[in-house]
N, C-alpha and C positions, 0 to 999 in steps of 0.2 A: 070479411074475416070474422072468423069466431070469437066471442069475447068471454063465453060463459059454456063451463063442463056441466055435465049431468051432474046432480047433485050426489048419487049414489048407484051405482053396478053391483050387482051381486057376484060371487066369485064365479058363479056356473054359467054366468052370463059372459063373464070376462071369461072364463077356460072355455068355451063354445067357440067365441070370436078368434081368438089367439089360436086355436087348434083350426081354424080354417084360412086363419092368415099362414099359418107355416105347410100347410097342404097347397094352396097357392102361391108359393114366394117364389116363381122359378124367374130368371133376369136379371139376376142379378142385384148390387145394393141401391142401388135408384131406381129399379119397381119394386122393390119388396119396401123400400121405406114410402113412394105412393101409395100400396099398396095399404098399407098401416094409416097411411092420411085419409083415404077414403072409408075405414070400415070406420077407424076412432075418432077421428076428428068429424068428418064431412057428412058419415052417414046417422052415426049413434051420439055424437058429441057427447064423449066421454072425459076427452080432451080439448080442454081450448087450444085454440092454433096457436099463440103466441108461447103455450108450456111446452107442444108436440116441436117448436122451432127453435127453443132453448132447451130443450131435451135432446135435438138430434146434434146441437153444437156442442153442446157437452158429451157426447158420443162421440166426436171426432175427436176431441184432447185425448182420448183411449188409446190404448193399445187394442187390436182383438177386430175384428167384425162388428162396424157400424153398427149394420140393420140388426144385430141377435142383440146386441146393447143397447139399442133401443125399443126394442119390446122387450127385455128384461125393466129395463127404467119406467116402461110405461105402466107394468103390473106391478111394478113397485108403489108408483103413486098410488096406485086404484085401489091395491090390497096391501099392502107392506110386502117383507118377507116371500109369502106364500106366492100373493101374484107374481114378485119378479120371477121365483123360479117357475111357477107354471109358463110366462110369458118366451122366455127363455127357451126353457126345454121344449115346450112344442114347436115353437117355430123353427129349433133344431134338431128335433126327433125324427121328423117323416122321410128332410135327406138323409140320414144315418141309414137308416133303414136299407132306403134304395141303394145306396153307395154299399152295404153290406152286398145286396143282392148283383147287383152289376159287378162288384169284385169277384164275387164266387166265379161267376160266369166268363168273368173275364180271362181268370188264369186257368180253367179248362176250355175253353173256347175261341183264345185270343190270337191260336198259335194256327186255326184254320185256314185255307185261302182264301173263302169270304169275308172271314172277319178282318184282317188283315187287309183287304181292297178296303174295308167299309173306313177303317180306321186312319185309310191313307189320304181320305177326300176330308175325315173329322181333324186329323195334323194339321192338313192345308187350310184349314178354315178357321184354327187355335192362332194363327198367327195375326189371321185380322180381325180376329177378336180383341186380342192381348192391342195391336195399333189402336183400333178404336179404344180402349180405357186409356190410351197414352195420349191421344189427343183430346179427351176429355179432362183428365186432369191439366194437361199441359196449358189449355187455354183460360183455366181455376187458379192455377198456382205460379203460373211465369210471367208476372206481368212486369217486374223490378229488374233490371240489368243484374243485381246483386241475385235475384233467384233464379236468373240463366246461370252466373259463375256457378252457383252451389248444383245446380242441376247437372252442368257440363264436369264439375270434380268428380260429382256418382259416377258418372259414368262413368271416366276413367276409371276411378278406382276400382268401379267391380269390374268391367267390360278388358283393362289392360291389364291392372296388376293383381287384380285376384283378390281383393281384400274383404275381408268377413261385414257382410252386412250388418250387424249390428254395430260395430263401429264407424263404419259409416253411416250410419242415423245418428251415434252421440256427436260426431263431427259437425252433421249439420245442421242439427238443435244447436250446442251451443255456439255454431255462426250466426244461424240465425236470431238469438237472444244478443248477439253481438251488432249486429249488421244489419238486421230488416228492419223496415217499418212495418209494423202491426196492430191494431186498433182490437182493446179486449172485444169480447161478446158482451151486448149489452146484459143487464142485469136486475128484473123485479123481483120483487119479494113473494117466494113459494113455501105455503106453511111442509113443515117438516114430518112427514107421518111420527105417530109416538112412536113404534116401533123401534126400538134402536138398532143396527147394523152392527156395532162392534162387535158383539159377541159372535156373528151370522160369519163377520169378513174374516174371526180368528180361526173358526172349524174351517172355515172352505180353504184359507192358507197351508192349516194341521192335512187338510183331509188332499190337497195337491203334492203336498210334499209326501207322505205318508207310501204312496206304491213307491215313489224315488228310493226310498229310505231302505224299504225290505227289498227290496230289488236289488239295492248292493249290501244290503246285510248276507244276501244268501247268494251272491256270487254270480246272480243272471247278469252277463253281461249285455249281451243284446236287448232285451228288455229295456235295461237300465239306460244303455244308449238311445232308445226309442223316446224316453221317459224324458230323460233332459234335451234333446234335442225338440222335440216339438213343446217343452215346456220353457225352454227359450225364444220358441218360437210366439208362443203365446201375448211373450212382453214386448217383443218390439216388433209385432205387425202393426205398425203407424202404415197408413194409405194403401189399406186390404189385402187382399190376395195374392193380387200380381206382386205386388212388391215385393213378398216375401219368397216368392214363387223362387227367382235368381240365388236366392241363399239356403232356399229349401233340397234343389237341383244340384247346387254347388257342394253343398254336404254327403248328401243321399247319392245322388250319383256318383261323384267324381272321388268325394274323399272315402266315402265308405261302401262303394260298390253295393247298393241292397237293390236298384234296380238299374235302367239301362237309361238313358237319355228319350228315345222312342216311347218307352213305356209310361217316362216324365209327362211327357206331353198326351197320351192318350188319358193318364189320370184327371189333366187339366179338362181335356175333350169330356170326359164323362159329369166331371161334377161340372160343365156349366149347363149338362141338362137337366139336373136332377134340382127337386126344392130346395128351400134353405141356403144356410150362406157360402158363398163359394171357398171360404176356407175346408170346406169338407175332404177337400180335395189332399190333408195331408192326410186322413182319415184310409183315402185309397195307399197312399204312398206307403202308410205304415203296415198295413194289409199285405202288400205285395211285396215287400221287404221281410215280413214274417212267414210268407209263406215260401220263398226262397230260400231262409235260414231254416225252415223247420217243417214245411208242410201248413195245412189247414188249418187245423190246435192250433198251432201259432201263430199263423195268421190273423184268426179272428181274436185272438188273444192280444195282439199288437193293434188291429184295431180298437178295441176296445180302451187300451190302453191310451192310445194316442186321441182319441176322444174326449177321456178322461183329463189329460193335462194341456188339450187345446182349449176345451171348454170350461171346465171349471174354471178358471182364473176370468174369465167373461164377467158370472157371478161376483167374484172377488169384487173387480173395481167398480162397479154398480154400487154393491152394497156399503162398499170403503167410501168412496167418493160422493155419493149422491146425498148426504144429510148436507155435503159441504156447496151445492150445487153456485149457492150467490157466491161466496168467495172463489171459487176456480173461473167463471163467468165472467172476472172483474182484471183478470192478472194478468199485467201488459207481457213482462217478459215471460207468459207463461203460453201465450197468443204467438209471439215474434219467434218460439224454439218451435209452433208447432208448424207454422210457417218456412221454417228452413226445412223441416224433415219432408215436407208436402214438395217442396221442393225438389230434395234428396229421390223421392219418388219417383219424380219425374225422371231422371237419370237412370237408376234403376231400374225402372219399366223397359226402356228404350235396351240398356244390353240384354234385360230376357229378351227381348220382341227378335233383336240381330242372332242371339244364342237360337232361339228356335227357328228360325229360316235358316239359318247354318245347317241343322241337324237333320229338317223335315228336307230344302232341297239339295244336298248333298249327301250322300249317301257314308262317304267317309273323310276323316280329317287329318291333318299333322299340326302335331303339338308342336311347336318353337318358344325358346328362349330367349331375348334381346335384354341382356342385363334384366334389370328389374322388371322386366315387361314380359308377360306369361300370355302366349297368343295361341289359340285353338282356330288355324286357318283353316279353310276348307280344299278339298283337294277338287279343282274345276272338273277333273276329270269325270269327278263322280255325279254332275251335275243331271238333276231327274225333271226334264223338261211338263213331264205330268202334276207332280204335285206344285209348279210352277201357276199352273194350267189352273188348276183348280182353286189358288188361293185368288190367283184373279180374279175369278168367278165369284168367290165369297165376296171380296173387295165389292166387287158390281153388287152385289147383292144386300150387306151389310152396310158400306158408307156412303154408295149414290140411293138404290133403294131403300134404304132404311129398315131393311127387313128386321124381323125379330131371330133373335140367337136361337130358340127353341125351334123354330122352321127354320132357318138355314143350316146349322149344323144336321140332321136328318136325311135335307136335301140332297148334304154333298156327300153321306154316306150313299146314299142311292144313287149318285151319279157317279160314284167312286167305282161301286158295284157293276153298272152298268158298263162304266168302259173296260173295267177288267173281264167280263161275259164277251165282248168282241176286241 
């Protein structure tokens, strides 16, 4: 283990490294945070392994994308300020980028017969993606009989009766500050760059709210809807992307019709091939939602926007949090609430995983009402024995081969292709 950092990096040294870490970050948050271990810790030791391992624990009490929060924290250490947002933005610049490009193409190109077969093998393969992050967490977070109950309520709550994901994560935080055992993060002493963050955390606050602000000063509704919707999103992404995926889908889709359920899942299919952190994926949502209400203009103007209040707040709690690092490090019931919500995840994940196998193989559904109970069954009839076919395949491929996402997904586009040719 490493005990001792480079004494000093220059910023052009550290903006080289970080701009090749976010050009390489495609896998998701556990390669892109190896990936961070091997260029700053293992290769250049910039970072001791004991600061990069109480850096990325204090990354999970966050809201937001892990891995972008902790290369934001890391160029924070290295350089104050400056570093965190170079660290930050480049490792979440390159997917923007591509997610721009792939959108464009997507809503002139998406309605073809090939792309459409390509798309039908990428669906089927979104599903056991989304199962494998579900067993992954689930075997981190459910070890306590008390974090199956809290696990098994998520799900109900979103999967039967419908209820707003953020309220179920303050549900079960505060079970869990109630009801788990949790042991804080341990806690040494990290000098404090002089730099102060107050002034840093109050513009990036002024400057999140600020599009909210004249957005409904001047009457744009849609916008304004864009604006606070993924800037709620911002706050309670507790346990990444999937998680929030269910309440992103449940809004976007169902309450406010901006795209289709199919198209949900193909945005999902796109950002887990591109770099960067798979939250980009509302970046598509918001794109294709604006280009429905308005064309092009608006589309990239909603993405833009929805970039705007998913990521800045990233910054926010870096720069707020991180002078405080020994004190949050230390806090039992601040360990035990995050604990119930990892929990909560776990439930969560499990009705996305059921909602998209519902949608990819059934082709159509009936809505039912049982008292309190709001049920989107699927109609057997419409049962599509192909994309059945193919999520197997991904299954063989993904959780006995161990394949990588970036070649399996591809794969099953071309084998998606292929069967639709004969």
């Amino acid at each position: 283990m490493q005990n001792q950092a480079t004494s000093h990096v220059s910023l052009a040294q550290f903006s080289a490294v970080a701009g090749k870490i976010g050009l390489l970050s495609f896998g998701g948050p556990a390669a892109q945070i190896a990936l961070m271990q091997d260029e700053l810790v293992d290769k250049r030791r910039w970072i001791s392994q004991q600061d990069f391992l109480r850096a990325l624990s204090f990354c999970m009490l966050l809201p937001g994308p892990e891995a972008m929060q902790l290369a934001t924290y890391l160029g924070w250490r290295l350089h104050g300020l400056r570093g965190g947002f170079i660290g930050g933005t480049l490792f979440m610049l390159p997917g923007a980028c591509v997610i721009f490009a792939l959108a464009w193409a997507y809503v002139h190109f998406g309605h073809t017969g090939w792309s459409q077969a390509a798309f039908t093998g990428i669906k089927a393969c979104v599903i056991v993606i989304v199962l494998q992050a579900l067993l992954k967490i689930c075997a981190r977070a459910l070890i306590l009989p008390m974090a199956w109950a809290i696990a098994a309520s998520s799900f109900s709550a979103i999967a039967l009766f419908d209820l707003p994901y953020p309220w179920v994560i303050l549900v079960a935080a505060l079970w869990g500050m109630a009801g788990l055992r949790a042991s804080a993060y341990p806690s040494n002493h990290t000098p404090t760059p002089k730099q102060t963050t107050l002034v840093a955390s109050s513009g990036l606050a002024a400057l999140w709210a600020l599009p909210i602000a004249i957005l409904w000063s001047i009457k744009q509704v849609f916008l304004t809807k864009i604006a606070l919707l993924f800037s709620t999103l911002a706050v309670v992404t507790f346990g990444g992307a999937y998680a929030v995926l269910g309440y992103l889908a449940q809004t976007a889709v169902t309450n406010l019709n901006w795209l289709s359920a199919p198209q949900m899942i193909d945005a999902l299919g796109l950002a887990e091939t591109t770099p960067g952190p798979l939250i980009l994926v509302t970046q598509f949502v918001g794109f294709l939602a604006g280009f429905q209400a308005g064309g092009l203009s608006l589309a990239f103007i909603a993405g833009l926007l929805t970039l705007w209040v998913t990521f800045l707040p990233c910054f926010l709690w870096i720069f707020l949090f991180a002078p405080h690092l020994e004190k949050l490090m230390s806090i039992t019931w601040l360990a035990r609430a995050l604990a119930g919500i990892t929990a909560a995840v776990v439930g969560v994940i499990a009705s996305l995983s059921i909602w998209f196998a519902g949608q990819i193989w059934f082709s159509s559904h009936v809505e039912q009402s049982i008292g309190p109970l709001r049920l989107s069954l699927p109609d057997l009839g419409s049962f599509d024995p192909l994309s059945l076919s193919f999520s197997a395949l991904s299954a063989l491929l993904l959780l006995w081969r161990k394949w990588d996402i970036l070649w399996t997904l591809p794969l099953m586009a071309l084998v998606a292709l292929g069967v639709s040719a004969f």
